[in-house]
LUMDRENDO-917865 format. One record per residue: residue in three letters; x, y, z of N, C-alpha, C in turn. Coordinates in steps of 0.05 Angstrom, whole numbers, plus 32768, in hexadecimal, padded with zeros to 4 digits. Each point is the difference from the previous one (the first is absolute). Layout:
N
residu ALA, n.c1 X, n.c2 Y, n.c3 Z, ca.c1 X, ca.c2 Y, ca.c3 Z, c.c1 X, c.c2 Y, c.c3 Z
...
END
This chain:
135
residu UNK, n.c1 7F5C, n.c2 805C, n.c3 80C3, ca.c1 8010, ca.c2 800F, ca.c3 7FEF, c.c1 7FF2, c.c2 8004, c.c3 7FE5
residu UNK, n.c1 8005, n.c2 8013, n.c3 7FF2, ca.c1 7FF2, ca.c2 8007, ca.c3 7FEA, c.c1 8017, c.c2 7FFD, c.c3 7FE8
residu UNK, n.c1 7FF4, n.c2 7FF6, n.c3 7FED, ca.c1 8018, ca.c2 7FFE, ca.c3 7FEB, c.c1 7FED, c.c2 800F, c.c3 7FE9
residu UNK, n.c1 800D, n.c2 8012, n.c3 7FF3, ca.c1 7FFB, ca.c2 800C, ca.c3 7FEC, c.c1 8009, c.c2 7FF8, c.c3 7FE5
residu UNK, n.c1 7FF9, n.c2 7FF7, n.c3 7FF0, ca.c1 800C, ca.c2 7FEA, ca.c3 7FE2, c.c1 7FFE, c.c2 801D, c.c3 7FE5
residu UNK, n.c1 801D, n.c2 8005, n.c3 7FFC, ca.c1 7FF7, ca.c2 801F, ca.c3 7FF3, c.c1 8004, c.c2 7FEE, c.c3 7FE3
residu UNK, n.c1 7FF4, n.c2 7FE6, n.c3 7FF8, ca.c1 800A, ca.c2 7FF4, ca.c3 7FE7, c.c1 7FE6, c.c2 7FF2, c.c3 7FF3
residu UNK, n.c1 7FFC, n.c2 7FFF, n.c3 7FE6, ca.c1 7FF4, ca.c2 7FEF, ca.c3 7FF9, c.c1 7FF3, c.c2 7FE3, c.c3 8014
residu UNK, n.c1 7FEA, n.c2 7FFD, n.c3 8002, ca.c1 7FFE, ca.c2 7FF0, ca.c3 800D, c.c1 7FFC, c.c2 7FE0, c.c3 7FF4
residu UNK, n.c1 8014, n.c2 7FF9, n.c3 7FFA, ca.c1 8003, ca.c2 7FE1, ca.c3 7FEA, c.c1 7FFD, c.c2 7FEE, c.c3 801A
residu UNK, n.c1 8002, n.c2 7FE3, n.c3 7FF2, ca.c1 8002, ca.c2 7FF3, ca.c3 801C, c.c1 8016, c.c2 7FFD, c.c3 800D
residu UNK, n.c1 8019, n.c2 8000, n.c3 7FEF, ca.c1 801E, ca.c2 7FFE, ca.c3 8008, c.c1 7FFC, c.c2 8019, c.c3 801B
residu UNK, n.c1 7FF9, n.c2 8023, n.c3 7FEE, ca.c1 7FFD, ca.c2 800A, ca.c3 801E, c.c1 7FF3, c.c2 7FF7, c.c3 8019
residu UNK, n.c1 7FEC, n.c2 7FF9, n.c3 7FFD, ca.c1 7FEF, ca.c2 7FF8, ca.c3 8019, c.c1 8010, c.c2 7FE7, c.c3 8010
residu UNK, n.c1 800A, n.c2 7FF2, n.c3 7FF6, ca.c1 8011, ca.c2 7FEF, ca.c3 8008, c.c1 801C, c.c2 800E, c.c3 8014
residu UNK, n.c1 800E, n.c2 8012, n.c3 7FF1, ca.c1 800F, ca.c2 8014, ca.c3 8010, c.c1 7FFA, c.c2 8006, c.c3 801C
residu UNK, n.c1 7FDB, n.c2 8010, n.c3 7FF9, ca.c1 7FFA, ca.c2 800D, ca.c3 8015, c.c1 8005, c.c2 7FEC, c.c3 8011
residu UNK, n.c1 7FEF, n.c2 7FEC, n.c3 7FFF, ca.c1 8003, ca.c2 7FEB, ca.c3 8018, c.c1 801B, c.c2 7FF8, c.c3 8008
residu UNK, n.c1 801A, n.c2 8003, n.c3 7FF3, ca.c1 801D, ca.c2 7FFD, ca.c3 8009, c.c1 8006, c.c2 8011, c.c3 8011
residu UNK, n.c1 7FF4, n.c2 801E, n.c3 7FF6, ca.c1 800C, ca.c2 8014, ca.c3 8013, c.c1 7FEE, c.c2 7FFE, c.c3 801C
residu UNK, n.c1 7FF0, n.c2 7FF7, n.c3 8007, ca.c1 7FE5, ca.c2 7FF9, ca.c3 8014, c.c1 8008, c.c2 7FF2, c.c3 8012
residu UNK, n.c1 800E, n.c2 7FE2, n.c3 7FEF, ca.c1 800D, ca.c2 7FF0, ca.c3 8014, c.c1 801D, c.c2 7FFF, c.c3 8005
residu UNK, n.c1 800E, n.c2 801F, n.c3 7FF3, ca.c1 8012, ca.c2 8003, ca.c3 800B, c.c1 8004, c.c2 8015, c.c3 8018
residu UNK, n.c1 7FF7, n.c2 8008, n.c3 7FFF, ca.c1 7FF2, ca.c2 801D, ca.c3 8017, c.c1 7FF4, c.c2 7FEC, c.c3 8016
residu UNK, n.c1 7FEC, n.c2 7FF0, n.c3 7FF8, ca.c1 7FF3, ca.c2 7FEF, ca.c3 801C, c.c1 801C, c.c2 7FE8, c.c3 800C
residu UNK, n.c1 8004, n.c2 7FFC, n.c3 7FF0, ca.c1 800E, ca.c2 7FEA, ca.c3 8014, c.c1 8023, c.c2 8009, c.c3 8005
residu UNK, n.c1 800B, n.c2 801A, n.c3 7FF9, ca.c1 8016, ca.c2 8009, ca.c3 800E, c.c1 7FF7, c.c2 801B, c.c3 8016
residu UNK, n.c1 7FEA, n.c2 8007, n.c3 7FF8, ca.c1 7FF7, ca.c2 8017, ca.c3 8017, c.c1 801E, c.c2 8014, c.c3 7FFB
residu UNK, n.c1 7FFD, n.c2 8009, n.c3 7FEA, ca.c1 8012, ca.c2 8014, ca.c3 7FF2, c.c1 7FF4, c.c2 801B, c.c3 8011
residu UNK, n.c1 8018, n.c2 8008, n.c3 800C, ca.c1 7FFB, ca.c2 802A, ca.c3 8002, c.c1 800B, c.c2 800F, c.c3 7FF4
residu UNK, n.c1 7FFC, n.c2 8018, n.c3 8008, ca.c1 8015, ca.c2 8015, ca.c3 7FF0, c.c1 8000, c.c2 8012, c.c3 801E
residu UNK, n.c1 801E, n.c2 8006, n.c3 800A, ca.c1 8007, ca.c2 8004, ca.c3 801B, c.c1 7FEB, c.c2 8004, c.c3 800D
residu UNK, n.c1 8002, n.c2 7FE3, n.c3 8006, ca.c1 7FE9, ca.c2 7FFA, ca.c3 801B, c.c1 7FE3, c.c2 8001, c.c3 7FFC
residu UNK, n.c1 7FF6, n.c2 8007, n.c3 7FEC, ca.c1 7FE4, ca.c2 8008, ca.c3 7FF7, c.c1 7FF5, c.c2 7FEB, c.c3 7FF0
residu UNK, n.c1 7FEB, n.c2 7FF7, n.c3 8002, ca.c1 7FF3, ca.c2 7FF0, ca.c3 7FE6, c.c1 7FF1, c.c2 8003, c.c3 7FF1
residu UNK, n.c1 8008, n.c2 7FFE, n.c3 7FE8, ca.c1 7FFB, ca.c2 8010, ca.c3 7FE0, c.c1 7FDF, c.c2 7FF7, c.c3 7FFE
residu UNK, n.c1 7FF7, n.c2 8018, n.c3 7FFD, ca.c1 7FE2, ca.c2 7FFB, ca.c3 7FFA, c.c1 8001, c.c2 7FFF, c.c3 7FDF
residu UNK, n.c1 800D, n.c2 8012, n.c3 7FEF, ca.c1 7FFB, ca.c2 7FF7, ca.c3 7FE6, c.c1 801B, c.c2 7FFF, c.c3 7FE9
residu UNK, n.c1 7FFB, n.c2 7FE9, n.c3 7FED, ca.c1 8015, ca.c2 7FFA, ca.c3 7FF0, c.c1 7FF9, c.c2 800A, c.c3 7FE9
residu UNK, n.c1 8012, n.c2 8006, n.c3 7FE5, ca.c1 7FED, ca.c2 8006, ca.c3 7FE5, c.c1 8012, c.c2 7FE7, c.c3 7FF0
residu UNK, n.c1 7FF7, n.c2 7FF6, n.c3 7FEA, ca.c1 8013, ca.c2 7FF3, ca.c3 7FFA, c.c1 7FFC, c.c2 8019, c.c3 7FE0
residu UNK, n.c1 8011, n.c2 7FFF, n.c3 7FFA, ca.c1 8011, ca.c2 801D, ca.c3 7FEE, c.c1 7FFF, c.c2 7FED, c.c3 7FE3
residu UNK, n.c1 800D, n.c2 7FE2, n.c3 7FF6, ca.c1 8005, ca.c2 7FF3, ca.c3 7FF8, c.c1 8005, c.c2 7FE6, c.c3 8001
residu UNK, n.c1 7FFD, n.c2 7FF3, n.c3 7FE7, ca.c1 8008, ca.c2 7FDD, ca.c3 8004, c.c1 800D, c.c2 7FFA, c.c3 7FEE
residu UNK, n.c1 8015, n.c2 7FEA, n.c3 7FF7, ca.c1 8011, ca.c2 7FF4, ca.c3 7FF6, c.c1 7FFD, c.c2 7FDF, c.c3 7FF4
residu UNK, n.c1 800B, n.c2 7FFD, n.c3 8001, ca.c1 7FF9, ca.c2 7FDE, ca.c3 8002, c.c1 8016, c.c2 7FF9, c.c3 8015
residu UNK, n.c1 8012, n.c2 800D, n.c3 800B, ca.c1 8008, ca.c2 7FF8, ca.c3 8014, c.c1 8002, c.c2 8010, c.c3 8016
residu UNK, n.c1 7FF6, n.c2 801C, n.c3 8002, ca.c1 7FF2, ca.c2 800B, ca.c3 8013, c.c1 7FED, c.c2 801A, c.c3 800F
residu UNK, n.c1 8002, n.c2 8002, n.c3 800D, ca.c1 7FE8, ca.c2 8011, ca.c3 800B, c.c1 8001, c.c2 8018, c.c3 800C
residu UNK, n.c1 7FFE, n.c2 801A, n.c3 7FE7, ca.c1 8009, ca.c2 800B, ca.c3 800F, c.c1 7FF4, c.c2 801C, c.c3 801A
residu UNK, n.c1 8006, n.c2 8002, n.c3 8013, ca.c1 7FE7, ca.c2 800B, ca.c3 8012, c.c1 800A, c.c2 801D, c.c3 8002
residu UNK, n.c1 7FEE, n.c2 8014, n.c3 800E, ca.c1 800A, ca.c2 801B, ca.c3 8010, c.c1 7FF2, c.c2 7FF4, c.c3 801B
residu UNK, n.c1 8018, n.c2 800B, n.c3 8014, ca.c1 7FF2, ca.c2 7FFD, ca.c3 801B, c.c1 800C, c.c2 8020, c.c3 8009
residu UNK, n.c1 7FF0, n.c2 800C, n.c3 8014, ca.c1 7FFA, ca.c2 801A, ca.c3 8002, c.c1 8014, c.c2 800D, c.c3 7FF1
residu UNK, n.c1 7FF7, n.c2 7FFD, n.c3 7FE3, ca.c1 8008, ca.c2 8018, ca.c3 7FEA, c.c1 8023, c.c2 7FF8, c.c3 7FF8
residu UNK, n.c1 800C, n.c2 7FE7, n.c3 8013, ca.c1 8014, ca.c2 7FF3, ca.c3 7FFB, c.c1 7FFE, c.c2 7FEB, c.c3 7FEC
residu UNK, n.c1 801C, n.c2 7FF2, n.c3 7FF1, ca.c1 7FFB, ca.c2 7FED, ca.c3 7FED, c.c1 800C, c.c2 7FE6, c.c3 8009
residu UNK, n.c1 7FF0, n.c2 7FEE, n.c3 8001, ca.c1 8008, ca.c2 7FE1, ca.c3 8006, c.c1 7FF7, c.c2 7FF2, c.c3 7FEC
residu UNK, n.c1 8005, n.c2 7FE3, n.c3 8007, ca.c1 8000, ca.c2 7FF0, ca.c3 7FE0, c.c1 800C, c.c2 7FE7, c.c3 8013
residu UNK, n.c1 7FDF, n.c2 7FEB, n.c3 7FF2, ca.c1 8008, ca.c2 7FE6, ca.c3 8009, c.c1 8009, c.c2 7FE6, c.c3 7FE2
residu UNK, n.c1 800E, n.c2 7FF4, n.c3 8003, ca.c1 800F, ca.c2 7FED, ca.c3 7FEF, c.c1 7FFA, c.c2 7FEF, c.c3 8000
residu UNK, n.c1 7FEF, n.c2 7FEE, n.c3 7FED, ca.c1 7FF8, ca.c2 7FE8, ca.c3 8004, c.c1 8010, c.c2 7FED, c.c3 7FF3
residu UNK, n.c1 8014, n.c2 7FF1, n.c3 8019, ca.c1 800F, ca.c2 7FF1, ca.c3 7FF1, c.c1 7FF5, c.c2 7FDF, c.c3 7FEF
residu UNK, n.c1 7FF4, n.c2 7FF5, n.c3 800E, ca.c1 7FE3, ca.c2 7FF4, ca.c3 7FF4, c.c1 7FEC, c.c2 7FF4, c.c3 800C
residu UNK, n.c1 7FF0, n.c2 7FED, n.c3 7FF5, ca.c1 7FEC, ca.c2 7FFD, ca.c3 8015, c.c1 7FF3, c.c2 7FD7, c.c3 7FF8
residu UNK, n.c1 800B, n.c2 8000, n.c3 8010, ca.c1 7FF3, ca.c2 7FDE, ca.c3 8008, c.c1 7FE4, c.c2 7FFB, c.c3 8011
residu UNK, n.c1 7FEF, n.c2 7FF1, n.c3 7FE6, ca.c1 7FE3, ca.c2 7FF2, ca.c3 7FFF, c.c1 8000, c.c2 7FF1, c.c3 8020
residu UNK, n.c1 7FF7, n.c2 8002, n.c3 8016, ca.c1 7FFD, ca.c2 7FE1, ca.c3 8010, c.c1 7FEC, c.c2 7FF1, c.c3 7FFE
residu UNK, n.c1 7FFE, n.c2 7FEB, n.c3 7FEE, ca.c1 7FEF, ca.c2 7FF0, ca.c3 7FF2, c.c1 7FE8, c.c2 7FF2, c.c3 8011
residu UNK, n.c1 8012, n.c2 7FFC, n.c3 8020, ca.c1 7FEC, ca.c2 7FF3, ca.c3 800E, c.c1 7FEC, c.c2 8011, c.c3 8010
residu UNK, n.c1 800A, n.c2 801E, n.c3 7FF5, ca.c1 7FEF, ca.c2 800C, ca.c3 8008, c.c1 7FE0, c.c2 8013, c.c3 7FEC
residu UNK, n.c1 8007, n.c2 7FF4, n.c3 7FF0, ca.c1 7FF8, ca.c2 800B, ca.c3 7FE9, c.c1 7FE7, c.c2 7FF8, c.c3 7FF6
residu UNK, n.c1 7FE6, n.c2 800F, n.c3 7FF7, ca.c1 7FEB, ca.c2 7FEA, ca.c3 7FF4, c.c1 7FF4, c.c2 8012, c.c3 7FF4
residu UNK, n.c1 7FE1, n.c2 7FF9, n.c3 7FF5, ca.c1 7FF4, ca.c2 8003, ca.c3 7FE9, c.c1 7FF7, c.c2 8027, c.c3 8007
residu UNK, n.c1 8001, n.c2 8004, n.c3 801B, ca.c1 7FF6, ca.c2 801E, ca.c3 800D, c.c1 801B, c.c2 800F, c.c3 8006
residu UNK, n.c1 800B, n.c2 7FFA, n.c3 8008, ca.c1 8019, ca.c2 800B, ca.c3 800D, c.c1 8017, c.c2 7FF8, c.c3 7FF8
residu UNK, n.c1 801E, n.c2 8013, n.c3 8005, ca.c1 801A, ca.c2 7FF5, ca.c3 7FF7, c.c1 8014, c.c2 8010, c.c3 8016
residu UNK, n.c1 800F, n.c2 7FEE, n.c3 8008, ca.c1 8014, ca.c2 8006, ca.c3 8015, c.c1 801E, c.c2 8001, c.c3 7FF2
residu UNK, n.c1 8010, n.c2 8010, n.c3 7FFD, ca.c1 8021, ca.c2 8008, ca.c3 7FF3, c.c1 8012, c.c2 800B, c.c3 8018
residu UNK, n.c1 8011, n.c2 7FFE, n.c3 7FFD, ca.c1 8013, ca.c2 8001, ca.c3 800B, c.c1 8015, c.c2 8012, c.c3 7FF2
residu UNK, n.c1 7FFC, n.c2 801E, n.c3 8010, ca.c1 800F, ca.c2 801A, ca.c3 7FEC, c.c1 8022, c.c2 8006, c.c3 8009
residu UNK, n.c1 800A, n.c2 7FFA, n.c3 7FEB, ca.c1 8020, ca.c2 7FFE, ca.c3 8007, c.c1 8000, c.c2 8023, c.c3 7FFE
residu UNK, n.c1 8011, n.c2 8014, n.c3 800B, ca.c1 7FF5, ca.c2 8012, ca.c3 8004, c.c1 8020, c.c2 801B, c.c3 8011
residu UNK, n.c1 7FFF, n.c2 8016, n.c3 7FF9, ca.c1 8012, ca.c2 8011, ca.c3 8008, c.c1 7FF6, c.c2 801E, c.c3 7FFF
residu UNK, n.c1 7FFF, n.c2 8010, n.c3 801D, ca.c1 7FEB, ca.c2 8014, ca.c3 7FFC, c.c1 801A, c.c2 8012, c.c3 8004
residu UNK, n.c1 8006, n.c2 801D, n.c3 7FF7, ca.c1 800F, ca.c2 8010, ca.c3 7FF3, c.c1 7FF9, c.c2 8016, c.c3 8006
residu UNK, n.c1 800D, n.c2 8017, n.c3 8007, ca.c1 8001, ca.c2 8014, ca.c3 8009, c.c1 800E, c.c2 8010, c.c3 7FE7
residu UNK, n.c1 7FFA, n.c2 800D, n.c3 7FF4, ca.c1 8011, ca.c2 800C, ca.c3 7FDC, c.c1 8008, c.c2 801D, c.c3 8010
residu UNK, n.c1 801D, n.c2 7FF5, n.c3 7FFF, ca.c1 800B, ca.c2 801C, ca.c3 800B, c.c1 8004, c.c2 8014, c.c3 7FE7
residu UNK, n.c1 800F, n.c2 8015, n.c3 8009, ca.c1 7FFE, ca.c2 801A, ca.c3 7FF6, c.c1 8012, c.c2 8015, c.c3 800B
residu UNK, n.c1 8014, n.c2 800D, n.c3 7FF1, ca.c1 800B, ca.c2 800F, ca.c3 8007, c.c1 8016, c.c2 7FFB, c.c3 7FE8
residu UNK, n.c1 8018, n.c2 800F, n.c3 800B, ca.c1 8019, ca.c2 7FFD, ca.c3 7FE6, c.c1 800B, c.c2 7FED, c.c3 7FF5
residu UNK, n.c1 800B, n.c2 7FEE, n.c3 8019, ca.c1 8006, ca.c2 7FE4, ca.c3 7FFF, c.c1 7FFB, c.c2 7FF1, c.c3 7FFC
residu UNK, n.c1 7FE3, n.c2 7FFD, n.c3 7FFF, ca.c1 7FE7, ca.c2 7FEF, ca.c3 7FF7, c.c1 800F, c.c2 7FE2, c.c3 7FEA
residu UNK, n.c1 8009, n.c2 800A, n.c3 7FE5, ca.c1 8007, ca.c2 7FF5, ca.c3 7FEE, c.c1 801C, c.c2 7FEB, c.c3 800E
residu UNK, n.c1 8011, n.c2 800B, n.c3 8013, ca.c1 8022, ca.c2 7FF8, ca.c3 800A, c.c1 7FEE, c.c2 7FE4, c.c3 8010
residu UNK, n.c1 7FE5, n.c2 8012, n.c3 8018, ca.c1 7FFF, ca.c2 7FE7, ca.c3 8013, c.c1 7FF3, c.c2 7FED, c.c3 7FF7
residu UNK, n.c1 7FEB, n.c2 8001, n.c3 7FED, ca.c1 7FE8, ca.c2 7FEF, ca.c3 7FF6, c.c1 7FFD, c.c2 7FFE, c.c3 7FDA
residu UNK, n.c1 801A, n.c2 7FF3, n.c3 7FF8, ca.c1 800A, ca.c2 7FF9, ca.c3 7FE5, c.c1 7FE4, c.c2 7FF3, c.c3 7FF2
residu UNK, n.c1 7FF4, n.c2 7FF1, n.c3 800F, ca.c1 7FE8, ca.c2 7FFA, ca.c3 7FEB, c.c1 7FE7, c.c2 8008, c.c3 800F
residu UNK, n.c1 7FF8, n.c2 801B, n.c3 8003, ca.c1 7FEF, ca.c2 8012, ca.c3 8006, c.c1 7FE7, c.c2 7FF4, c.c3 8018
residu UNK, n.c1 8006, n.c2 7FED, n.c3 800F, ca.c1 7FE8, ca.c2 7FFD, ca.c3 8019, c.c1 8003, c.c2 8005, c.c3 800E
residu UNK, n.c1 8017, n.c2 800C, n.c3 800B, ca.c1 7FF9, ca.c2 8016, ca.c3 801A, c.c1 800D, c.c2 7FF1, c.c3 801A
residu UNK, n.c1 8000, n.c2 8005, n.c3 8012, ca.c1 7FF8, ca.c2 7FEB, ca.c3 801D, c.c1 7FF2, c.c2 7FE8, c.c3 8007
residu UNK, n.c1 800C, n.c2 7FE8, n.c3 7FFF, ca.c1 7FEC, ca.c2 7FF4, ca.c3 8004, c.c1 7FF6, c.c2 8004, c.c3 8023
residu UNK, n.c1 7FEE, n.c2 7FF6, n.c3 8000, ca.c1 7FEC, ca.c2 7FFF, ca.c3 8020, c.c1 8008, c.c2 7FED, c.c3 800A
residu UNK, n.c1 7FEA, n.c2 7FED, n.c3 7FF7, ca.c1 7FFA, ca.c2 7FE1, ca.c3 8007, c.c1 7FFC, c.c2 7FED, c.c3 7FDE
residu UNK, n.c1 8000, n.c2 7FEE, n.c3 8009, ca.c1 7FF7, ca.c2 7FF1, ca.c3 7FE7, c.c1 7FFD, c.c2 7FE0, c.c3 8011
residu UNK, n.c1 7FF8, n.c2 7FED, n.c3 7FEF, ca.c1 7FFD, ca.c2 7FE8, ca.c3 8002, c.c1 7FEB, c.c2 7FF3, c.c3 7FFA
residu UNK, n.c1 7FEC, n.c2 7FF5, n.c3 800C, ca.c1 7FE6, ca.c2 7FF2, ca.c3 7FEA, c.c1 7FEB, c.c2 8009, c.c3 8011
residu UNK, n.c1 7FE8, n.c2 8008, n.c3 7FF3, ca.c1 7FE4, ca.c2 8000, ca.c3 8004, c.c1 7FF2, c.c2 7FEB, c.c3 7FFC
residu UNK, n.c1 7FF0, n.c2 7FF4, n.c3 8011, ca.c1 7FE4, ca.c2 7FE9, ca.c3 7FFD, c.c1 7FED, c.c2 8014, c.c3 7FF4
residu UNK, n.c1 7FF6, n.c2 7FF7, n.c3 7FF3, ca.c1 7FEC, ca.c2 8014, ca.c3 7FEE, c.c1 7FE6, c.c2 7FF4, c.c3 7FFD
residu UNK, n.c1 7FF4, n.c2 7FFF, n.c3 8006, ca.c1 7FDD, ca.c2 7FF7, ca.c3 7FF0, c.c1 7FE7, c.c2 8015, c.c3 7FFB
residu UNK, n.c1 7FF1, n.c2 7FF5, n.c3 7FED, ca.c1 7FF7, ca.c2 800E, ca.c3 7FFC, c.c1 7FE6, c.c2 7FF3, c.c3 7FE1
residu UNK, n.c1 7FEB, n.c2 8005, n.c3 8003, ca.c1 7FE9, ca.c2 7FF2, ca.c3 7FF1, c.c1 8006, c.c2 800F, c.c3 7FEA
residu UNK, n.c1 7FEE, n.c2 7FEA, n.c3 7FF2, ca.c1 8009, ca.c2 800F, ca.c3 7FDB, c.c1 7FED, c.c2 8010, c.c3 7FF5
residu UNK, n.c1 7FE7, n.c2 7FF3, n.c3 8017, ca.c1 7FF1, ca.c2 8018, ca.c3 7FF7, c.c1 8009, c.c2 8022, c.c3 8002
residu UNK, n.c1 800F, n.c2 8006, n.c3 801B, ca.c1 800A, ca.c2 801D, ca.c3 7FFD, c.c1 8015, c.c2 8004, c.c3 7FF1
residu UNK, n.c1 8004, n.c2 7FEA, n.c3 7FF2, ca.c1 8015, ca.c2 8019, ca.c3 7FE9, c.c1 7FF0, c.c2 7FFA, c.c3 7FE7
residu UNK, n.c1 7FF2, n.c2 7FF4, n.c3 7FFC, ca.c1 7FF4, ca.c2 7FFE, ca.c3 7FE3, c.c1 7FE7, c.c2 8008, c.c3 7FF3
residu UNK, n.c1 7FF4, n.c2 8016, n.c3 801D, ca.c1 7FED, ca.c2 8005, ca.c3 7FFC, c.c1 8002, c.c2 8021, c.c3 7FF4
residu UNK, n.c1 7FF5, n.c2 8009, n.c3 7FF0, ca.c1 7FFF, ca.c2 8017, ca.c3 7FED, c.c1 7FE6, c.c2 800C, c.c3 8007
residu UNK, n.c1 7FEA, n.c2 8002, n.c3 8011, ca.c1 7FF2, ca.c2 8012, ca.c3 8003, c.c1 8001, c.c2 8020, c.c3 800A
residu UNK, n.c1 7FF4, n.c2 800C, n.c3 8002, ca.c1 8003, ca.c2 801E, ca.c3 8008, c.c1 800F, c.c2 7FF5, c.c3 801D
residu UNK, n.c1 7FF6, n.c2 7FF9, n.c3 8010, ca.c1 8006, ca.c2 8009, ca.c3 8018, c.c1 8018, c.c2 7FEF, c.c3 800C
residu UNK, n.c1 800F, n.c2 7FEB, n.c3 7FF0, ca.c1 8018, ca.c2 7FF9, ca.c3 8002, c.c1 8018, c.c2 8010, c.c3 7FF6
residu UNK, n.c1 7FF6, n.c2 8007, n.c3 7FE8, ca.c1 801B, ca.c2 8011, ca.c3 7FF1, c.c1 8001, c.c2 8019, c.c3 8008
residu UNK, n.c1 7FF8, n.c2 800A, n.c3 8011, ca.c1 8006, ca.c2 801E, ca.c3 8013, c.c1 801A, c.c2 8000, c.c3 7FFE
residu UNK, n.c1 8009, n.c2 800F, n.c3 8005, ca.c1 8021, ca.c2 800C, ca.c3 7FFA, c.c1 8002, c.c2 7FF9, c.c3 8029
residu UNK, n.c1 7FF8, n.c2 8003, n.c3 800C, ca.c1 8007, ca.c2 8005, ca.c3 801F, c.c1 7FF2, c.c2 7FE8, c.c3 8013
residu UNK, n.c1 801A, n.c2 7FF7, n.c3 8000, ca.c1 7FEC, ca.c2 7FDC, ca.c3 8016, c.c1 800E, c.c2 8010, c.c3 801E
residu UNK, n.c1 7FED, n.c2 7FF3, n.c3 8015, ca.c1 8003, ca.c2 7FFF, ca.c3 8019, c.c1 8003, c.c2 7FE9, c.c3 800B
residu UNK, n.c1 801A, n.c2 7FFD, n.c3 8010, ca.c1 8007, ca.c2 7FDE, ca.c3 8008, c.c1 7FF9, c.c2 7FFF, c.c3 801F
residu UNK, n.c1 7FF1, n.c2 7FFA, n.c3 8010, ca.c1 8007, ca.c2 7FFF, ca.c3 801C, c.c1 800F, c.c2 7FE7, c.c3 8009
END
């Protein structure tokens, strides 16, 4: 899957990308029946993320995120993403069904996350590309 990062690329983003990576890989998310070759993420928050999927708007919620210590060391860091992925509806009613604006939820629940520090903290040309590829 291809994720497209249409944001500044800080490390907080790059950290995202990898949320949205291992949320796509480990629910094997479709869109009727098909599997999404590319995400954009549109925006970020401090509490969340927000994406276009084919030209639609979704938005993941990061409710928060726990360190697992014994998994953790001087190269790498493993979290645990408390988490609610959202479908942002649209239409008239919008405001009556979804009072505090996130839409549908999907799925939600926790992500195992890891991920080295060298890829989020590295700042050279060929990391901060706007467009990562996750296989």
């Amino acid at each position: 899957m291809r994720i497209i990062a249409k944001v500044e690329m800080t490390n907080y983003a790059q950290w995202c990308s990898l949320v949205v990576a291992s949320l796509f890989d480990s629910r094997n998310i479709t869109f009727n029946g098909e599997e999404i070759d590319t995400v954009e993420i549109e925006a970020i928050d401090e509490q969340r993320i927000y994406l276009s999927i084919l030209n639609l708007p979704f938005s993941i919620r990061i409710w928060n995120s726990i360190l697992c210590e014994e998994e953790t060391d001087e190269e790498s860091c493993t979290e645990m993403i408390g988490y609610t992925f959202y479908c942002a509806a649209v239409g008239e009613h919008y405001e009556e069904d979804f009072p505090h604006g996130d839409g549908e939820a999907l799925c939600g629940g926790y992500l195992k996350m890891q991920w080295n520090y060298d890829d989020i903290s590295c700042h050279c040309e060929e990391c901060s590309k706007s467009t990562m590829d996750w296989e």
